[in-house]
Each structure stands twice: as C-alpha cells, then as structure tokens.
N, C-alpha and C positions, 0 to 999 in steps of 0.2 A: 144367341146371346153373346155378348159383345162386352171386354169391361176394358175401361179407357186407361191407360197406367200413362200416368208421368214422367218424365224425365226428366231429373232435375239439371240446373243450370251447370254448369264446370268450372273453375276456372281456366283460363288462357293459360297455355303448355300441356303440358305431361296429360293424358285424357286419366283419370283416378279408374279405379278396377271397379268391374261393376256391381261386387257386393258394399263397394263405398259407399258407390253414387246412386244406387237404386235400393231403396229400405224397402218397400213390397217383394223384390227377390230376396235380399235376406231373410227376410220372415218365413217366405218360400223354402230356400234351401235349408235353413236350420231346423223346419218343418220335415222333410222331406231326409235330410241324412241322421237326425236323431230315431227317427223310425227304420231309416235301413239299420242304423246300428243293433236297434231293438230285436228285428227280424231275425236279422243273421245270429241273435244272441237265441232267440226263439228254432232256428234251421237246426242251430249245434244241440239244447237242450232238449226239444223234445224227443229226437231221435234216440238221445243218450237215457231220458228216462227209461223210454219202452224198453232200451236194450238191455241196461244196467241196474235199474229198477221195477220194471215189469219184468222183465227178462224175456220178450217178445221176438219173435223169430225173421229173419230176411222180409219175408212177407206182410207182417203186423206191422213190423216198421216203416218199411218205404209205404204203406197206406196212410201213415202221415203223412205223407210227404202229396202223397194225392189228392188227398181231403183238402188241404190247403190250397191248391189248383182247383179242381175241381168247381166250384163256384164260377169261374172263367166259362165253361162249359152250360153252368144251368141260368144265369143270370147275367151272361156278359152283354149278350144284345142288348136286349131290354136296357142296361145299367146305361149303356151310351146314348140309350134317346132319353133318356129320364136326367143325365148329367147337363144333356143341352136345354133341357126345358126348365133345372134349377138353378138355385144361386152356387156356384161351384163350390165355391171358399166353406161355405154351409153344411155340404155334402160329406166334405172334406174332416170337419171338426166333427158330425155322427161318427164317421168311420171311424175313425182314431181315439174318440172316448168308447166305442165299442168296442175296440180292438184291446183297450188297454184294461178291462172288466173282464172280458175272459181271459186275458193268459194271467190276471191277478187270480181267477177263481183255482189254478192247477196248485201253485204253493198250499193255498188253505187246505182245499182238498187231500195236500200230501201234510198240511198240519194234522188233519182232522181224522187222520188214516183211512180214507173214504179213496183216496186214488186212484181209478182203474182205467186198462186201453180205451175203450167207451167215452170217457172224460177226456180224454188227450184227441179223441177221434171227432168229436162235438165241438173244443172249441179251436180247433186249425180246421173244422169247416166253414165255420160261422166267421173266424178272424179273417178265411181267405176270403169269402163275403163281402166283410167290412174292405177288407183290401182292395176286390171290384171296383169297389166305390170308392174309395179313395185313390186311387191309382187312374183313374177315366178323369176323375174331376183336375188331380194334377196337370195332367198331360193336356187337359182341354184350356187350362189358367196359364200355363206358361207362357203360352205366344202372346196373350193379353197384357201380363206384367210385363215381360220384356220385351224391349221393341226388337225390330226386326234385324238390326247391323249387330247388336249384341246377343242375339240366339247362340250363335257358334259357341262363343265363349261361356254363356250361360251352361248351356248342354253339356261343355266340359270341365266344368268349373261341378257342375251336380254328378254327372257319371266317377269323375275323380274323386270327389268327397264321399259318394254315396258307396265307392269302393275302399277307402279309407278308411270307412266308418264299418263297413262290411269285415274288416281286416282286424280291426279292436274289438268288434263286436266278438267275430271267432276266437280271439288271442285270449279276453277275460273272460268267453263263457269259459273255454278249455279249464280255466286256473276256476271260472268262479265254484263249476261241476267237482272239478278236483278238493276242495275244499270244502265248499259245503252242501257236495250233493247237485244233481240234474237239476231238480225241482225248485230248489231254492233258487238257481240261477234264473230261471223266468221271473224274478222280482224285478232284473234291469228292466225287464219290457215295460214295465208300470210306472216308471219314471220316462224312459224314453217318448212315450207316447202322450206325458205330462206334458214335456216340452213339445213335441209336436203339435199338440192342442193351443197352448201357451203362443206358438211363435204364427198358427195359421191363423187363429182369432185376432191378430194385429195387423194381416195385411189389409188398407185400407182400398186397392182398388176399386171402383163404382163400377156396377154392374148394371145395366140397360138390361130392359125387359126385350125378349126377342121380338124383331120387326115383324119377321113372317108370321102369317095364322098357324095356330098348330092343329096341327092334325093328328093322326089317330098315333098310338104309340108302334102299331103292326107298320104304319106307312114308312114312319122315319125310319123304322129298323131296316123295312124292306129296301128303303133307298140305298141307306149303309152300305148293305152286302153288295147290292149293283154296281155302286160306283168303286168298289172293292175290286169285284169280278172283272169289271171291264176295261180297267185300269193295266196294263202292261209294267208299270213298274210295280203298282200297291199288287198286284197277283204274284209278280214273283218273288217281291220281298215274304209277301204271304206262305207261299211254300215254303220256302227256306226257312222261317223264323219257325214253324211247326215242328218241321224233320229238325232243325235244327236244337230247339228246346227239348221234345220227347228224345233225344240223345245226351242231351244235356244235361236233364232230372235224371232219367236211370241210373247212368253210375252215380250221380250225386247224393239219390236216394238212399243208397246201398252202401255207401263209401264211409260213412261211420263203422258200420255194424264189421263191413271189411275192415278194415284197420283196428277193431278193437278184439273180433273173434278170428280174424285169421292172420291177421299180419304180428298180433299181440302187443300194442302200443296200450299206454296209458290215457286217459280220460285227458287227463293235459296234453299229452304230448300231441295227442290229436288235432285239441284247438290251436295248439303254436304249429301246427305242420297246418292247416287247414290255412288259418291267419298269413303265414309265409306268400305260401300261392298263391293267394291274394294280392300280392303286392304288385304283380303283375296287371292287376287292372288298374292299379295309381299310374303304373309306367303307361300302360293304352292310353289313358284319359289325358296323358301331357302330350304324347305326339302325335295325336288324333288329327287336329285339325292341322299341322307342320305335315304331318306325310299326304293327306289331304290334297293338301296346296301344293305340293311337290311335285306328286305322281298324278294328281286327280282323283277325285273324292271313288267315281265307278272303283277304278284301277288300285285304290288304297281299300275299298271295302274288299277288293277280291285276295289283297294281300293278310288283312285283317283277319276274313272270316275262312280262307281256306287253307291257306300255306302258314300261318304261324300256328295256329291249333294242331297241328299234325303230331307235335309230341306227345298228344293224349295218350298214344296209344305207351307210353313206357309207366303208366299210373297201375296198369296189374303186372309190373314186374313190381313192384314195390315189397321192401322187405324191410329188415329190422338196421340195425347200424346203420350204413354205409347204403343199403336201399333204399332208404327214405329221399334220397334225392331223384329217384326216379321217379316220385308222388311230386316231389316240388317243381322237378324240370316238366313233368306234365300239366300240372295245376297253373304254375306260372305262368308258359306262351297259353294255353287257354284262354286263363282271365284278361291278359292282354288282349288276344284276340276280339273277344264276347265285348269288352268293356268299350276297344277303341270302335269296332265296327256300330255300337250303340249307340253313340258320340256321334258317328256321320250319318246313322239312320235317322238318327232325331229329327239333329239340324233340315235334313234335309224333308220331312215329315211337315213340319212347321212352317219351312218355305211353300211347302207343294200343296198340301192341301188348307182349301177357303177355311178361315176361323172358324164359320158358322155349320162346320161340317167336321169339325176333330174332335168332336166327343163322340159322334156316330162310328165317324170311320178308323177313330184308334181301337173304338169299342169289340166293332166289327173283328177289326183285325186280331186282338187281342184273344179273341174268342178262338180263334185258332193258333198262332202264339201262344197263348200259354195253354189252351185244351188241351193241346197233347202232354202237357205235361205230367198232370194224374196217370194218363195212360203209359209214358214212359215209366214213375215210376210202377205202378203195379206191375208193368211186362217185367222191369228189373228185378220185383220180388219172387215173381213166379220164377222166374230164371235161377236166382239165388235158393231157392228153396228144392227146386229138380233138379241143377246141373251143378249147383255148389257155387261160393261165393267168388271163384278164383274166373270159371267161364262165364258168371253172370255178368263181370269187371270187364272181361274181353272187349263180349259181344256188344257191350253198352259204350264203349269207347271207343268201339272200329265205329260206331254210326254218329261219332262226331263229323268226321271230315268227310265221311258220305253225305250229308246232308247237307254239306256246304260246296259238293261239286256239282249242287243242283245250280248255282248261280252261273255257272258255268252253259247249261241252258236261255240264260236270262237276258234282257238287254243289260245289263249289266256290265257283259263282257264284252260289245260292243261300241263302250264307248267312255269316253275318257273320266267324264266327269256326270255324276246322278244332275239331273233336272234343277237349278234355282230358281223357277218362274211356278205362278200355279199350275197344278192340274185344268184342264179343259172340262169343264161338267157338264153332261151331256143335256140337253132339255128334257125337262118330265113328259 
C-alpha cells in the first residue's frame, strides 16, 4: 500500500521548515507528540497508583509496566501484515480512540471506589494493544507523508518533540499526582488522545489499494521475519534493540517505586527529577543528524548508543539532597543517548527498507524490540522483590551498556556511515 503525499510549492530563498510546508506532517506530529505526552503522563501514573494507592509491591508494579509490552509479543507479527493490508491513517484513529476509553475508565473506577491491580493490569494491556497498532501504522505513514530529502529532518523534528512532550508529560503528572492524587492524573491521557484523534483524522494523504495479490496473513508474516533474519544490518540492529530495551524497561520499571520506598522522594519531586532527565533527549534529537554528518551516521550511532549511556550506572547511587544528581547525571546522557541514536535508526529504516515492506518488517522487528520489554520489566520485579530494590537498580543498569557493546560485533563498527540506498530483497 502506497499513499501519494504532496509537496507543496515554496517560495524562491529561504526553503520554510517542514512543519510549514507540509500540513499532512503536521497533523502527523501533533498526532504523534500529544500522545507521547499522554503516555508518559500514563508511565508516571500508573506505577504511582499501585504503589501509592494500592500499595502494590516491586513486582505488582513493574507487571504494569509489562502488560503494556507485552502485546508486542502476542500481536505484533500479525499487526504488521494487517497494517499493510489497511488504510494506515484508519488504523491509526481505532487505536487512539481506544486507548483513550480505557485509561478514561481508571479515574471512574477510582470515582466509583471499584479500583483494583486487575483494572490497572487490563487496561495497560489492552492500551499496549491499541498502541501495536497505532505505533506499526505510524511508522509505515511517515515515508508516505514525507518525501524522501526531508526524512532526516522529519525524524528529528518527531524524536525531539516527542521527547519534549515526554518531559512535560513527566513534570505535570509529578505536580498533577501531588495534587490530586495518581488516579485523577490519568484524565490528561483523555484529552491527549482527543487531540490525537482530532489531528490524524485531517491528514488528507490518498492511499492506493496495494498492487500486489494478497496473500495469506501466515505468508506476509513469514516473509517479515526472513528478510529480518537475513538482513546483516536489520539482525544486528535487532539484537541490540532487544538486549537494549529489556535493560532499559527494568530499571525503568522499578525506578518509581525506588525513588519513592527507598530513596524517600515525594510524588512531585519524582516527576520533576523524572522530567529533568529527560531533557537530555531534546539535546539528542538537535544533534542527531550535526554529529551524523560529522563523524558518520555508523560511527555516531556507536557514539550514541554505547559511550554516552555509560552514566547509567551512577542512577543506584542516587540519594536524597545533593544525590539526586546522580539520578539526573544518569537519566540525562541516557535519554540522549536512546533519543539521538533513534533519530539515525529511523532515518535510516526509511531509506533502507522498500515502502511496501515497512509495516512488515518494523512489525517484525518490533516484536523483538520491544518483546523484551515485559520480560525486562518482570526480571526487575522478581529482582526487586528477592535481592531488595538497591541490587534490583544495579543489575538492571549494568545491562545498559552491555547491550550496547553487542554493536560492537556488528557491521556497524566497520564502517563509517549506515546504508542510504535500499535494502536488496532477495527473490521469493
């Protein structure tokens, strides 16, 4: 499936930004960052309920955090042959008026004193679901709306916002929890995904029925994984992005409940320590494609994703006063890290693989990408709940920078710059 996007005319000088000149990426990204904001307002609050309102333990907790993965694992195949076979934009708008009916049902349920872990565990499954799908059909629309000389910039123009938005989103849940309550703050996700809905329903793009015959839903899937598997770049990004995430979710899983039961921070001060960290993926997202160009995109992901993450490991020295910047000096180069090296996997995703084949093979890949993630956090719970929350934090942070000297094996390290031409598809 193919959808033809325009480009409109310019004037003569100065070329205008491309959320000027192109109104189907607008719709796109305002789409796309009012729902991260939503999310991350969703990451902060439910973890804070179980912890603070159910009073739920290391383990009860982070199995939010997996439920909401999870979904990736039982539905992600399939979601990527089913994104190519629909109208994207369609798919797009289910998700997201789905998404915004369950996290509206958690406040009532805490209106209606009916609230319990079971209810919080149903709908960050179902949301992570809907997220599937809306997350496959995104990433399959964007090469469609934007043309090809403006990807770069698009990618960084969405990573940077979508971390901005991740940054306010953490900063008001902190203040909204503090104020009135976990529960109540999930109301922002019902407006956020207002707008969402609101800004995908306008993009106007025209979508063409796909040329090829379709075939069985087992076929596409199976194709997927192959050109996955035998792909030397798309395998090794694959590995890395797995070891990479289940390190990633773990401490992150766990990282409320630490900071509230052992480090003894306040509900606010969490979300403005949380939000801080963050800022560090606004600063990735501007000098993504500048160090890029510099050093070469290979040579800048290796900078990205293994030697700036390496602070992770000062986040369980973190303490009260004067400690708290050991949470931010970790959280900080991380988000950088995660956010700029995201930016040059994009870009480069979008170049490399045929249109007619990026709802398959991000699907594909995502399946493992974010699969591990459930699993990262349950190991974190199980860890937090036998060895205590201080060695759960460790072990979950040393396997940051382990998972990223897998690239190190990869062609990656061989060579200056990742691939701008497509992939080679082998014949069926």
């Amino acid at each position: 499936m193919t959808l033809l996007a325009q480009r409109p005319a310019t004037r003569p000088g100065r070329t205008p930004g491309l959320l000027r000149r192109n109104r189907d990426f607008r719709m796109l990204y305002l789409g796309e960052v009012s729902g991260k904001y939503g999310s991350s307002v969703t990451g902060l609050a439910l973890p804070l309920t179980a912890a603070a309102v159910l009073h739920a333990g290391p383990l009860a907790t982070s199995s939010l955090t997996a439920a909401a993965w999870l979904p990736w694992l039982l539905v992600g195949l399939p979601a990527g042959a089913w994104v190519d076979r629909l109208p994207r934009r369609t798919v797009m708008l289910v998700s997201a008026l789905c998404s915004l009916l369950l996290y509206l049902s958690v406040p009532v349920a805490g209106a209606l004193g009916v609230l319990g872990l079971p209810q919080l565990l149903v709908v960050a499954l179902l949301a992570g679901t809907s997220g599937v799908f809306f997350q496959t059909a995104y990433t399959a629309l964007l090469p469609a709306v934007v043309p090809e000389p403006d990807r770069a910039e698009g990618n960084a123009k969405l990573h940077g916002s979508a971390s901005a938005a991740q940054l306010l989103g953490l900063g008001t849940g902190g203040t909204l929890a503090q104020a009135f309550g976990p529960v109540n703050g999930l109301l922002a996700n019902t407006a956020t995904f207002l707008v969402s809905l609101l800004s995908t329903s306008r993009i106007k793009a025209r979508e063409e029925r796909p040329s090829a015959a379709r075939r069985s839903l087992r076929q596409e899937v199976g194709e997927g994984l192959r050109l996955v598997l035998r792909d030397r770049w798309l395998r090794a990004f694959l590995c890395f992005g797995g070891l990479s995430n289940l390190a990633l979710t773990a401490y992150q899983s766990i990282l409320v409940i630490f900071l509230l039961d052992r480090v003894h921070l306040s509900q606010g001060l969490i979300g403005v320590l949380v939000a801080a960290a963050s800022v560090g993926g606004i600063g990735g997202a501007a000098v993504a494609r500048r160090v890029g160009a510099a050093l070469g995109t290979a040579r800048a992901t290796l900078l990205f994703q293994l030697v700036l993450p390496a602070p992770v490991l000062l986040i369980p020295l973190t303490g009260r006063g004067a400690g708290t910047l050991c949470y931010l000096a970790g959280g900080m180069t991380v988000s950088a890290g995660v956010v700029a090296g995201n930016v040059l996997r994009a870009t480069f995703n979008q170049r490399y693989v045929p249109a007619e084949l990026l709802g398959r093979i991000s699907a594909t890949t995502a399946v493992v990408v974010y699969g591990t993630m459930p699993l990262g956090a349950l190991l974190a719970g199980v860890l937090g709940q036998t060895l205590g929350l201080g060695p759960a934090m460790w072990l979950s942070c040393a396997g940051v920078p382990l998972a990223a000297a897998t690239l190190l094996l990869s062609p990656v390290r061989r060579h200056r710059d990742l691939p701008d031409s497509p992939m080679t598809v082998p014949a069926p």
